[in-house]
N, C-alpha and C positions, 0 to 999 in steps of 0.2 A: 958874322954870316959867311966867313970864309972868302971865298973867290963871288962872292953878290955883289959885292963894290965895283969892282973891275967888269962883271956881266950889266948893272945899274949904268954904267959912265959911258958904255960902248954901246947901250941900247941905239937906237933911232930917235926916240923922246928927247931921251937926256944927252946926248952923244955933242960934247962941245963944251960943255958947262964946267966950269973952275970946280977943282977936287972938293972944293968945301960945300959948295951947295950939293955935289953927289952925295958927301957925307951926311947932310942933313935930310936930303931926301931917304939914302938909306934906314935912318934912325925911323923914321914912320911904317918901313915896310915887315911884315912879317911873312913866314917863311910857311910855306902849302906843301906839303908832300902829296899825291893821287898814285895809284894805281894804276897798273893799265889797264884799259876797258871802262876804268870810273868814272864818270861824269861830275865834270866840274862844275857846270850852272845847266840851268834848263834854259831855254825861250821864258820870255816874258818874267824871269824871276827878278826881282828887286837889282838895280846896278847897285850894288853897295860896293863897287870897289874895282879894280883893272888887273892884269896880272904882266909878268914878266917871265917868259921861259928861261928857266937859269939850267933844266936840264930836260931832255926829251923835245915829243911829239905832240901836239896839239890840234886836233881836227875841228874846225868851227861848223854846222852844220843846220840846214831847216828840213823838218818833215811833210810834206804835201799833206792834204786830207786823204789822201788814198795810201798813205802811206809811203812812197817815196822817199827816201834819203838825196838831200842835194847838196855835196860840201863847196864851202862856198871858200873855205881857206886851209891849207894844212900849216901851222906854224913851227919854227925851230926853236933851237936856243937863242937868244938873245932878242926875242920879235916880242913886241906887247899885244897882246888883246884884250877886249872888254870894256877898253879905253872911253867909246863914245857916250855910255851915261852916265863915265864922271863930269860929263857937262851939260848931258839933257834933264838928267836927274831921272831917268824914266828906267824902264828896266831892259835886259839883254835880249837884243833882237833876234838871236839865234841860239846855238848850243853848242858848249865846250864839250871835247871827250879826250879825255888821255889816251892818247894812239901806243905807247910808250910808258913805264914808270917814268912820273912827270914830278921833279925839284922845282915848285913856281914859288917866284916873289909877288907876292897881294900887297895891293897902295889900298886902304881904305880909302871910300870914296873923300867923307869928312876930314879924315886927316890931311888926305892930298888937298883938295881945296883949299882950307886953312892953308895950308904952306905957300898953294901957288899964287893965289894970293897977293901974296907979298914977293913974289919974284916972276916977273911977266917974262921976263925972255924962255924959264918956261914952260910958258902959254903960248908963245910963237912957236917951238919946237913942238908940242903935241898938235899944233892948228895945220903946221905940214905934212905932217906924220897922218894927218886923217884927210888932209886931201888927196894927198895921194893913195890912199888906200880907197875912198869914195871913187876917184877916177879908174884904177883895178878894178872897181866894183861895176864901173858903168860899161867898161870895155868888157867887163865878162857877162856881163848882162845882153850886152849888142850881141857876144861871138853864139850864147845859147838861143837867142831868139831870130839872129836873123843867119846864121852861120851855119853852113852843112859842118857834119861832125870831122871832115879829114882838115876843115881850115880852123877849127877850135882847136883841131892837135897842132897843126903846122905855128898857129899862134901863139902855144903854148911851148912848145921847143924852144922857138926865137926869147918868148921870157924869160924862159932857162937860160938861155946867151947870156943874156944882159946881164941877170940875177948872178950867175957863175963867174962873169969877165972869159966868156970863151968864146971863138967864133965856130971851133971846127971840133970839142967834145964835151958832150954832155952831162951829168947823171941825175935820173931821176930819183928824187929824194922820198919816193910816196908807192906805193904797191900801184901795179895796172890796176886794180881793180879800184883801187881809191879814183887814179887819174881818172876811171872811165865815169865816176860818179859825178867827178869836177870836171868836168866836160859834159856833162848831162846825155849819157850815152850807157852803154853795159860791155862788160869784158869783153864779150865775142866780139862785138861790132869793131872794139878800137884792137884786139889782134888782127884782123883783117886789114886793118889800115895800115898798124906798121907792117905789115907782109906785105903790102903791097906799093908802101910809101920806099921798102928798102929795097923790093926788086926793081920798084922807077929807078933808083940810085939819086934819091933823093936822102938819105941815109943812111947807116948802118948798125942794126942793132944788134948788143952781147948783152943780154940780160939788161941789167938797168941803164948801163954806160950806151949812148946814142952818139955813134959819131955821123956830124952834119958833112954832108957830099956835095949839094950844092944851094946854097945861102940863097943864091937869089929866087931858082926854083921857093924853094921853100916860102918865101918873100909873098911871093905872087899866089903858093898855095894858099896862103894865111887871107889873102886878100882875094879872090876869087873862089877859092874853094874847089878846086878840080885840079887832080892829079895829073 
C-alpha cells in the first residue's frame, strides 16, 4: 500500500504502537479511492467499517428537515472518521463527502474487531481519540446554540492556533463558504465579520492566511462574543 504504513502508524488511533502491530493492522485495511463531490456513506447507513484519509479532503455533515447543510467536521490527511460504530455496532450518524479526490484506508468493521480484540492498548488509543472528538463536538454544540456568530469565529481562529502550533498565523484549510456552514451561519454574514474583526485590528486577513493581532482581544471575543 505504499506510503499507508507510515499514514497507518502517525494516525491519532494507532500513533505509538510497535511497527509490528501497524503491520498487522495494515494487513486488514483495504484501500477506497472517491472522487470529488462523491459521497462516501450516507447518514444512518450500516457502520460496517471506519476510514483513514491517506489522501485529500473529507467533509462529515447532517441535513436539517428543511434542508439545511450543517458540517459538523472537515478532515485531512492522516485524521480517522466513521470510527464510532466500530463499537456501537449501529450505523453512521452523519455523512461523508469527498471535498477533494480522496486515497482512503477502510478497517472493516469485523475485521478490526477481531484483531482488537486481542490487543487492548489499541482500544485505549481509539477510547481517547473519541473523547476527544465527543468533547470538539460538545464545545461546538455550546458555540452554535448559545454563541453569537463573531465568538464562533473568534473560537474557531484560537483552534486553529492550537491545531497549527502558532500563536500569531494562521491558515484556513476549508473555503469561507464551508467555514460559514461549520459555524452555522452563511458567507455574507461571516465576510462582515472578518471586515470588521480586521478593521478592529483584531487580525489580518490575505485570503486564507489570518494573521492574529491581538490574542487576548480575540480571547475574550470567543468568550463574550462582542467585538
Amino acid at each position: 500500500m505504499g506510503n499507508f504504513l507510515s499514514i497507518i502508524s502517525n494516525s491519532p488511533l494507532f500513533k505509538g504502537l510497535p511497527k509490528n502491530q501497524v503491520e498487522k493492522i495494515e494487513k486488514i485495511a483495504v484501500k477506497k479511492e472517491f472522487k470529488k463531490g462523491e459521497l462516501i456513506f450516507s447518514e444512518n447507513d450500516e457502520g460496517n467499517g471506519f476510514y483513514i484519509i491517506a489522501q485529500g479532503k473529507v467533509k462529515i455533515y447532517k441535513v436539517s428537515l428543511e434542508g439545511k447543510e450543517q458540517i459538523l467536521h472537515i478532515f485531512d490527511q492522516g485524521e480517522p472518521f466513521g470510527e464510532v460504530p466500530v463499537f456501537s455496532g449501529g450505523v453512521f450518524p452523519a455523512n461523508a463527502y469527498a471535498l477533494e479526490k480522496c486515497s482512503l484506508i477502510f478497517f472493516p468493521r469485523d475485521a478490526f474487531i477481531q484483531f482488537i480484540s486481542k490487543n487492548i492498548p489499541i482500544v485505549l488509543s481509539m477510547l481517547s481519540v473519541l473523547s476527544i472528538r465527543l468533547r470538539q463536538f460538545t464545545v461546538q454544540v455550546e458555540n452554535l446554540s448559545l454563541k453569537e456568530v463573531p465568538g464562533r469565529l473568534a473560537g474557531y481562529l484560537l483552534l486553529l492556533t492550537e491545531e497549527q502550533q502558532s500563536e500569531d498565523s494562521i491558515k484556513l484549510n476549508i473555503s469561507k463558504g464551508q467555514l460559514a456552514s461549520l459555524l452555522g451561519t452563511i458567507p455574507e454574514t461571516l465576510s462582515r465579520i472578518f471586515f470588521k474583526m480586521n478593521n478592529s485590528g483584531l487580525i489580518e486577513v490575505k485570503g486564507k492566511l489570518i494573521k492574529i493581532l491581538d490574542t487576548d482581544r480575540l480571547k475574550d471575543l470567543a468568550v463574550y462574543g462582542k467585538i
